[in-house]
C-alpha positions in Angstrom: 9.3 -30.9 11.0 8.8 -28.0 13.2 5.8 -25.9 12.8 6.7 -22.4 11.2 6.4 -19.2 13.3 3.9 -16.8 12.5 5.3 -13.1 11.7 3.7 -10.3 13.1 3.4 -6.8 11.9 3.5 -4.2 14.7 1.4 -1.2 14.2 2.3 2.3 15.9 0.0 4.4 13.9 -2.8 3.9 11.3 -5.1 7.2 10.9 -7.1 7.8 7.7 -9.4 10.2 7.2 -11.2 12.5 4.9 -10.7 16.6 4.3 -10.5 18.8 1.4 -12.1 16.4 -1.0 -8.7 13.9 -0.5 -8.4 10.8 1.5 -5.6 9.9 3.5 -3.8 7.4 5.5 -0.7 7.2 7.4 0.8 3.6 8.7 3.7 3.9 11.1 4.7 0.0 11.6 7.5 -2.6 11.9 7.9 -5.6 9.6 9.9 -9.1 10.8 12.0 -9.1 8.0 15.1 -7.2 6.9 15.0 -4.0 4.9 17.1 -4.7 1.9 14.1 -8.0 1.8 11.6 -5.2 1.7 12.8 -2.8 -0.1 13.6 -5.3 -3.1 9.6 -6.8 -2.7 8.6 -2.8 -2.8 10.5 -2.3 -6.0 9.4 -5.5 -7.4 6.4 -3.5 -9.2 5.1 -6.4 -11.9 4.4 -8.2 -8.6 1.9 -5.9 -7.2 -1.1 -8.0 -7.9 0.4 -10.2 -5.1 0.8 -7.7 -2.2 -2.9 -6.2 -2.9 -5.9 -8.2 -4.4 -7.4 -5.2 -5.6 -4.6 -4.5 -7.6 -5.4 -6.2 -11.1 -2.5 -5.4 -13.4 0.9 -3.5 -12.4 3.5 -2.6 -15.3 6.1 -0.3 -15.8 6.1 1.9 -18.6 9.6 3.6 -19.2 12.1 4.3 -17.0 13.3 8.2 -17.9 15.9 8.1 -15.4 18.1 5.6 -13.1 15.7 6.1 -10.5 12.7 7.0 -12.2 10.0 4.6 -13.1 6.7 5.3 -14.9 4.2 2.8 -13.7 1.1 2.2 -14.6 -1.8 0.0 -12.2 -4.9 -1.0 -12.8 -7.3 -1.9 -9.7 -11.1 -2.6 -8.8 -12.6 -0.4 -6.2 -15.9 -0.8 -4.7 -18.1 1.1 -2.6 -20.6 -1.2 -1.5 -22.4 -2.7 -4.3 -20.4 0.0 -6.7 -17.6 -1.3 -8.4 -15.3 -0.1 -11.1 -12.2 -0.6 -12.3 -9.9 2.6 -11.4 -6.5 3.2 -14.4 -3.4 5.3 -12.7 -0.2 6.3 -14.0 2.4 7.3 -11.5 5.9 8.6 -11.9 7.7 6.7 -8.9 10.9 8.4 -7.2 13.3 5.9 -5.9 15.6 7.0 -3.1 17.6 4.4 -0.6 15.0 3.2 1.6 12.6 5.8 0.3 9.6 5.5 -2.8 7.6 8.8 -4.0 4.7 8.2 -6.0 3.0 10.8 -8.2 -0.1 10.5 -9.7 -0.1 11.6 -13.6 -3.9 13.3 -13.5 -4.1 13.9 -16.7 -3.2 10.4 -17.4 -5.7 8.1 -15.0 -8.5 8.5 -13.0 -7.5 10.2 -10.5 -7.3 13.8 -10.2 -4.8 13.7 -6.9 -2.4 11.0 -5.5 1.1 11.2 -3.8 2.3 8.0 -1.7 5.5 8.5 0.1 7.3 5.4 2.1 10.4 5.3 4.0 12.4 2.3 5.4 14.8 2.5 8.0 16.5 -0.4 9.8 15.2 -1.3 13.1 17.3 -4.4 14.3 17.0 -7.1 12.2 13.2 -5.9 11.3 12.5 -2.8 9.0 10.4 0.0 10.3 8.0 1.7 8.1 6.9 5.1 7.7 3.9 5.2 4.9 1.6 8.1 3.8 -0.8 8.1 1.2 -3.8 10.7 -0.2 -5.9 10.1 -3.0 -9.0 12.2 -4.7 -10.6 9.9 -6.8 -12.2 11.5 -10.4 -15.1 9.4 -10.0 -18.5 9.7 -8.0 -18.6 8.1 -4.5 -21.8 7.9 -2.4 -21.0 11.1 -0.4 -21.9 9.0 3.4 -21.8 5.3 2.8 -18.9 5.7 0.7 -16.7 7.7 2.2 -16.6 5.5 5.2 -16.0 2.5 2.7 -13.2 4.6 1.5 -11.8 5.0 4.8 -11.9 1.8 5.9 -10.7 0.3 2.5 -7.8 2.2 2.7 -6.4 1.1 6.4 -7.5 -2.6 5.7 -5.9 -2.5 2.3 -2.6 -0.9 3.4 -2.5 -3.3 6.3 -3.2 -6.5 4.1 -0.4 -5.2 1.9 2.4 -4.9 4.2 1.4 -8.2 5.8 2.2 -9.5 2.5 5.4 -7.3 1.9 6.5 -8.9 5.1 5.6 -12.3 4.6 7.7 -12.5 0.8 10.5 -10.4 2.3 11.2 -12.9 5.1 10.3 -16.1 2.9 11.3 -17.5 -0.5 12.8 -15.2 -3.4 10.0 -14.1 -5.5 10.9 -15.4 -9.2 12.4 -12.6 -11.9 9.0 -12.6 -13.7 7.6 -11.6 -10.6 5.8 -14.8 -8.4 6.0 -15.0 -5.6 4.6 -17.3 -3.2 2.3 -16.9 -0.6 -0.3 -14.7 1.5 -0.4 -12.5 4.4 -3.2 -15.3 5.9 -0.7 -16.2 8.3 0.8 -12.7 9.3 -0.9 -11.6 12.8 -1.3 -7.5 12.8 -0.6 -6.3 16.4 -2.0 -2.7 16.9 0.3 -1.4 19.4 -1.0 1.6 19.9 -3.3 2.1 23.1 -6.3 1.6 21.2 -6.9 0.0 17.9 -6.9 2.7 15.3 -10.3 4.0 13.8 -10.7 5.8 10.7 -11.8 9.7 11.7 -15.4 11.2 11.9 -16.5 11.7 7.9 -16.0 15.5 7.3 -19.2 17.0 6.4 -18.0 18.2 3.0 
């Protein structure tokens, strides 16, 4: 039996940083696998849990509208040794190729959030275009934390897309939402001309 090939996500950007009280991050990158594959993992929200392991519970709530879904996550962030489990409703916009996610403030605990992703084919592959900022309505340790923040946030997003790609371009993921597998054996090739860094803490 031949030895499976290793898939490799190619990164063009990856850039978080820190301003106004929000975090931020932007991935520009290309996934080995095709782009109705990812979109259908992306939209596969009970399996969330799966593509981040900081993710503990995903569920949707209602759907208002055909392409409307109010989805509800729970995960546990730490900052060093400070851990606690972080609740968030969004109201997700689905588009062809395209997700909007809104944070319900009012609703969670978060007082700011707004992810954006867009798909577009790129041969076989699927190029992605992913933006994310986030003002937590909890305390983080203004200088350890931040940083901690920062780096969660590329590493996370990273981890997750290695995972997006690996169940796109392997088995289907069952209708109650298992799927199999890890982004363990998903290489992450920074194609920029230097790995990306988060950027210098702002001093506010």
């Amino acid at each position: 039996m031949a030895p499976s090939m290793a898939r490799a996500v190619e990164v063009e950007r990856a850039d978080a940083a820190f301003a106004e009280k929000r975090y931020s991050f932007e991935l520009v990158a290309t996934l080995d696998a095709p782009i109705d594959k990812v979109e259908a993992v992306l939209r596969n929200y009970a399996n969330y849990p799966t593509l981040d392991s900081r993710i503990l519970e995903a569920k949707v709530l209602e759907r208002p509208a055909t392409n409307e879904v109010m989805l509800f996550t729970s995960l546990r962030a730490c900052f060093g040794p400070f851990c606690r489990n972080v609740k968030r409703i969004e109201k997700v916009e689905e588009e062809v190729h395209e997700l909007r996610a809104t944070t319900i403030a009012e609703k969670s605990d978060i007082t700011y959030g707004e992810t954006y992703t867009q798909l577009s084919n790129a041969g076989k592959r699927t190029r992605v275009i992913y933006r994310t900022a986030i003002s937590p309505d909890f305390w983080i340790p203004r200088f350890v934390g931040r940083r901690v923040m920062l780096n969660t946030l590329r590493d996370a997003t990273l981890n997750l897309f290695g995972n997006v790609e690996k169940q796109a371009g392997g088995p289907e993921c069952l209708p109650h939402g298992d799927c199999p597998g890890s982004a363990s054996d998903v290489t992450i090739r920074d194609t920029t001309a230097a790995a990306a860094k988060p950027e210098p803490e702002a001093s506010k």
